[in-house]
C-alpha positions as CSV (number, residue, x, y, z in Angstrom):
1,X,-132.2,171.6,-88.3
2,X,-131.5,173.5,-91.4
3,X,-128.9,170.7,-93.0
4,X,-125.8,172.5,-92.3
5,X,-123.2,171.0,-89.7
6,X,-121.2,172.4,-86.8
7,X,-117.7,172.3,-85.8
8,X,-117.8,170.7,-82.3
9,X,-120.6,169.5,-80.2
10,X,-119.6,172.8,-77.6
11,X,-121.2,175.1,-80.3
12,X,-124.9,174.5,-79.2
13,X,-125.8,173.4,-82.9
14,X,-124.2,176.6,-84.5
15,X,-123.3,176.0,-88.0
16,X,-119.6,176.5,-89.7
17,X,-120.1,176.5,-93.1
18,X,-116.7,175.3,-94.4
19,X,-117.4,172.2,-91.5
20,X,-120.8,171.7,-93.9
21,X,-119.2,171.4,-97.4
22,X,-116.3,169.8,-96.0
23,X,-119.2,166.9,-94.1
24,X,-121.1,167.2,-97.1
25,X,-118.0,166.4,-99.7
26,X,-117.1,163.1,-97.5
27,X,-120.5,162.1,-98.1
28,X,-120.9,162.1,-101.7
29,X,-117.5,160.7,-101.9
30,X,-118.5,158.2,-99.6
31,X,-121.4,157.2,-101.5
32,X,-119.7,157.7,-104.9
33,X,-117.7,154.6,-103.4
34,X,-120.9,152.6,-102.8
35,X,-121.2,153.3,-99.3
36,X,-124.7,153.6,-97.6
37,X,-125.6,157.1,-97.2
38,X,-128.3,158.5,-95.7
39,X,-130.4,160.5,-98.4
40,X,-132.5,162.7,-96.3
41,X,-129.3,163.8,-94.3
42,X,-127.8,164.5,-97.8
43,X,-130.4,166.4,-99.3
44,X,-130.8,168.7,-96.4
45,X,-126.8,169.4,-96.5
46,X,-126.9,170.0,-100.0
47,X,-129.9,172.4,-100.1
48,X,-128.1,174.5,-97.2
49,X,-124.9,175.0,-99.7
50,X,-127.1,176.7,-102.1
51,X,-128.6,178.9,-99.4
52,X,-125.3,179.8,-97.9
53,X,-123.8,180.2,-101.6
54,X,-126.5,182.8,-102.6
55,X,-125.5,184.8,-100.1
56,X,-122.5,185.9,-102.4
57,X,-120.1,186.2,-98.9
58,X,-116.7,187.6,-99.3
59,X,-113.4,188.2,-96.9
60,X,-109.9,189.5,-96.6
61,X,-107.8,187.4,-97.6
62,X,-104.0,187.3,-97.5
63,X,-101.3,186.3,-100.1
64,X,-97.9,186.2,-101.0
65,X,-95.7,187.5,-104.1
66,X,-92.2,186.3,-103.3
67,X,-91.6,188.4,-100.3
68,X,-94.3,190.7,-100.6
69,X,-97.4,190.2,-98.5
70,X,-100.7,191.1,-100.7
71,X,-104.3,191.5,-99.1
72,X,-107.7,191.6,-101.3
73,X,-111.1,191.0,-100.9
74,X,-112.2,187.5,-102.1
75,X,-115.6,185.1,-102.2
76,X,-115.3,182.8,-99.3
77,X,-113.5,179.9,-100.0
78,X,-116.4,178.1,-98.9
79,X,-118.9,179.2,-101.6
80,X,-116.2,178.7,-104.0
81,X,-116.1,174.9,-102.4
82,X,-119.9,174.6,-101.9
83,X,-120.1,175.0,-105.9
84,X,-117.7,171.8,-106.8
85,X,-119.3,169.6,-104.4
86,X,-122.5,170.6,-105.5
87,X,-121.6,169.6,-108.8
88,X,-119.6,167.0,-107.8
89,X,-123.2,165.5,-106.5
90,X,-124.8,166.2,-109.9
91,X,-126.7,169.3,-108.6
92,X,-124.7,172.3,-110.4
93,X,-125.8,175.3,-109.5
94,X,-124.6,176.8,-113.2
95,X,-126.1,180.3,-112.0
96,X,-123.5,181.1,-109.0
97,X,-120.5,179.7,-111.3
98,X,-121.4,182.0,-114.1
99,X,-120.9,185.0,-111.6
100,X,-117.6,183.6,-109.9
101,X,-116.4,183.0,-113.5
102,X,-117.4,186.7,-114.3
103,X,-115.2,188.3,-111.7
104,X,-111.9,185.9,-111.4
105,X,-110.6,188.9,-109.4
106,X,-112.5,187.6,-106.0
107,X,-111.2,184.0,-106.8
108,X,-108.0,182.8,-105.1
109,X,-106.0,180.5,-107.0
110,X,-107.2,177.2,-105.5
111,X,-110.8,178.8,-105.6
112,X,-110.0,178.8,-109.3
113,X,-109.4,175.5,-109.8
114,X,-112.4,174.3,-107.3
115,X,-114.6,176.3,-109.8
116,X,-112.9,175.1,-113.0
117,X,-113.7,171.8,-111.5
118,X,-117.3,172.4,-110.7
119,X,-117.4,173.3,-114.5
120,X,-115.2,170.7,-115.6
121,X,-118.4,167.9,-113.9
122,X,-120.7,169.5,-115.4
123,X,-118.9,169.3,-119.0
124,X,-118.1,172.3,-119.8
125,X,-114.5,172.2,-120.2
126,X,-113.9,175.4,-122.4
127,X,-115.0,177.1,-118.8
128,X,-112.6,175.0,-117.2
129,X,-109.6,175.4,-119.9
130,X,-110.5,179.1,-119.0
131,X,-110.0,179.2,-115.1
132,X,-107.1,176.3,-114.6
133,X,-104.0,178.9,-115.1
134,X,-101.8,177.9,-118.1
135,X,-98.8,176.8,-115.7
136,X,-98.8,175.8,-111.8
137,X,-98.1,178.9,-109.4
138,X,-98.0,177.8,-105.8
139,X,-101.0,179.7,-103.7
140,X,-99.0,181.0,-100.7
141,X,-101.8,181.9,-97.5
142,X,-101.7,182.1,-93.9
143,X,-102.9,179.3,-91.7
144,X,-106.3,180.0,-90.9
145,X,-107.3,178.5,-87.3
146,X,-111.1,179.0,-88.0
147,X,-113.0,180.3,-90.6
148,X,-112.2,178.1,-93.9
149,X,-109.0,176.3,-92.0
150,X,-107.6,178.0,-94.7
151,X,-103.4,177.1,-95.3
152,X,-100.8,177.1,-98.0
153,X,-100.7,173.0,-97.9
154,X,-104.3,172.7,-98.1
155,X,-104.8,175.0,-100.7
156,X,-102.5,173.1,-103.0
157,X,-103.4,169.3,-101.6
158,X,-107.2,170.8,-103.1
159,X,-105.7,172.0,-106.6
160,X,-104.4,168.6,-107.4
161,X,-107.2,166.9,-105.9
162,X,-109.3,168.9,-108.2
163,X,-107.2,167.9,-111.1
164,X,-107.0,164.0,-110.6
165,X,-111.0,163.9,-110.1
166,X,-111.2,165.7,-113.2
167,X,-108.4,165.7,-115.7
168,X,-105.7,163.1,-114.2
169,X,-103.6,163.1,-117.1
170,X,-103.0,167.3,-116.6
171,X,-99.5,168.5,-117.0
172,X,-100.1,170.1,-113.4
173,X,-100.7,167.4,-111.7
174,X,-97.1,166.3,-111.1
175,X,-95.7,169.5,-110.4
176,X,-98.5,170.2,-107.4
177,X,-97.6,166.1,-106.2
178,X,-93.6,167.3,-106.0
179,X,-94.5,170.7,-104.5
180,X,-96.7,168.4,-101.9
181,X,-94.0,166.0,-101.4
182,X,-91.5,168.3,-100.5
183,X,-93.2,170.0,-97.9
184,X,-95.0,167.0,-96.2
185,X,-93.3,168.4,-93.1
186,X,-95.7,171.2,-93.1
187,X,-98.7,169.1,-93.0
188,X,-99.5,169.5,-89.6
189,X,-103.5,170.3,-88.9
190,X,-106.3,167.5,-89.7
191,X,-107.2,169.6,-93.2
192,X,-103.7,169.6,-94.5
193,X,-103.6,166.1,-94.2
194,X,-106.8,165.1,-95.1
195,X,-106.5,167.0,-98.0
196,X,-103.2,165.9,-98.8
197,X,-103.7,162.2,-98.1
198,X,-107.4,162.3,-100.5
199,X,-105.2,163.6,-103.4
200,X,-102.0,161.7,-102.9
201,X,-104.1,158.6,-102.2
202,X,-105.9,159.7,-105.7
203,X,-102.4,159.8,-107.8
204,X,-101.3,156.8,-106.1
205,X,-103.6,154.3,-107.3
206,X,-103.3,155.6,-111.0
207,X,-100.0,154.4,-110.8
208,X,-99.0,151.2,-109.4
209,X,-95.8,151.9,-109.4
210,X,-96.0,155.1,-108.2
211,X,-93.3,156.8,-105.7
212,X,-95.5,158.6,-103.3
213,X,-95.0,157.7,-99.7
C-alpha cells in the first residue's frame, strides 16, 4: 500500500526496505532496457525510498583490517542504495547526498561508491572524484542473512557495478573484476550472484573479447 515491497509472501505485507530498492533498481533497469514497466507501481516504489531515506537510519556494522575485526556505526546500506537508484531513475534527491557526503565516516566503502555514483548521474563528478577512493581496497563484511543481505562478494560485485554504469573506463574496474573472479566460489546466496552476474555481464559486453566466464 505504501509502494515499498516485502521479502516473502509469509510476511503479511511487511516491508524490507533493502527488498524495495533492490525491486525498485530491477525496475528502472528493466525499463532503461525498453521493457514495459508499470508507472504507477514505479512511482509509488520510488516515493517510499525518499520516505524511508529521510529517516537518516543507521546500524552496527562490522569490518575487517587484515586480521583485525572493526565495528562502527554506519547509514544503512539501504539509504545509501535508495539514493543511486533514485538517481539512477532521474529523481536525485541532492539534499540526502549532500549530508552522506558531509559525514564519509557513516559510509562503508561500497556505500561510498553507491553515493559517488548517485552523484556521478547526476553530473557532478568533482563529488564523485571526491568519494571513489584513489586505489581499490577490498570491503571485507560479514554475511548478513537479513537485514541488507549484506556480504563481502556483494559489496564488491556493487562497487564495480557502480563503476561500469558510470565510468567504465576507471582504472578500478579491473582490479574489482579479478578480485571477483577469484573468489567466484564464494558466491553462494541469490545477492552475490545477482550482483556479481549484473556487473560481470556489464564488463563483458564492453569487451567482446573479453575473459570473464
Amino acid at each position: 500500500y505504501d509502494g515499498g515491497f516485502s521479502y516473502w509472501p509469509r510476511y503479511d505485507g511487511e516491508v524490507n526496505w533493502w527488498s524495495s530498492v533492490f525491486a525498485s533498481h530491477f525496475l528502472v533497469e528493466a525499463q532503461k532496457k525498453g521493457l514495459d514497466v508499470n508507472e504507477k507501481v514505479l512511482d509509488k516504489a520510488l516515493d517510499y525510498l525518499v520516505r524511508r531515506t529521510a529517516n537518516r537510519e543507521t546500524y552496527s556494522y562490522v569490518t575487517y583490517d587484515g586480521s583485525r575485526r572493526i565495528q562502527k556505526t554506519i547509514a544503512n546500506k539501504s539509504a545509501i542504495y535508495s539514493l543511486y537508484v533514485l538517481a539512477l531513475a532521474g529523481r536525485p534527491e541532492i539534499s540526502f547526498m549532500n549530508y552522506y557526503r558531509a559525514r564519509p565516516q557513516l559510509l562503508s566503502g561500497d556505500s561510498r561508491y553507491l553515493l559517488a555514483g548517485a552523484y556521478a548521474l547526476s553530473k557532478d563528478w568533482a563529488a564523485f572524484n571526491d568519494l571513489v577512493p584513489s586505489s581499490y581496497a577490498t570491503e571485507r563484511t560479514d554475511r548478513l542473512t537479513g537485514g541488507s543481505f549484506d556480504s563481502e562478494i556483494r559489496s564488491n560485485a556493487i562497487m564495480l557495478n557502480v563503476l561500469l554504469d558510470v565510468n567504465p573506463d576507471h582504472p578500478q574496474v579491473p582490479l574489482i573484476i579479478d578480485f571477483l573472479s577469484k573468489n567466484i566460489d564464494r558466491a553462494w546466496s541469490t545477492q552475490d550472484r545477482v550482483w556479481t552476474f549484473l556487473a560481470m555481464g556489464k564488463a563483458a559486453k564492453r569487451a567482446s573479447d573479453s575473459e570473464v566466464k
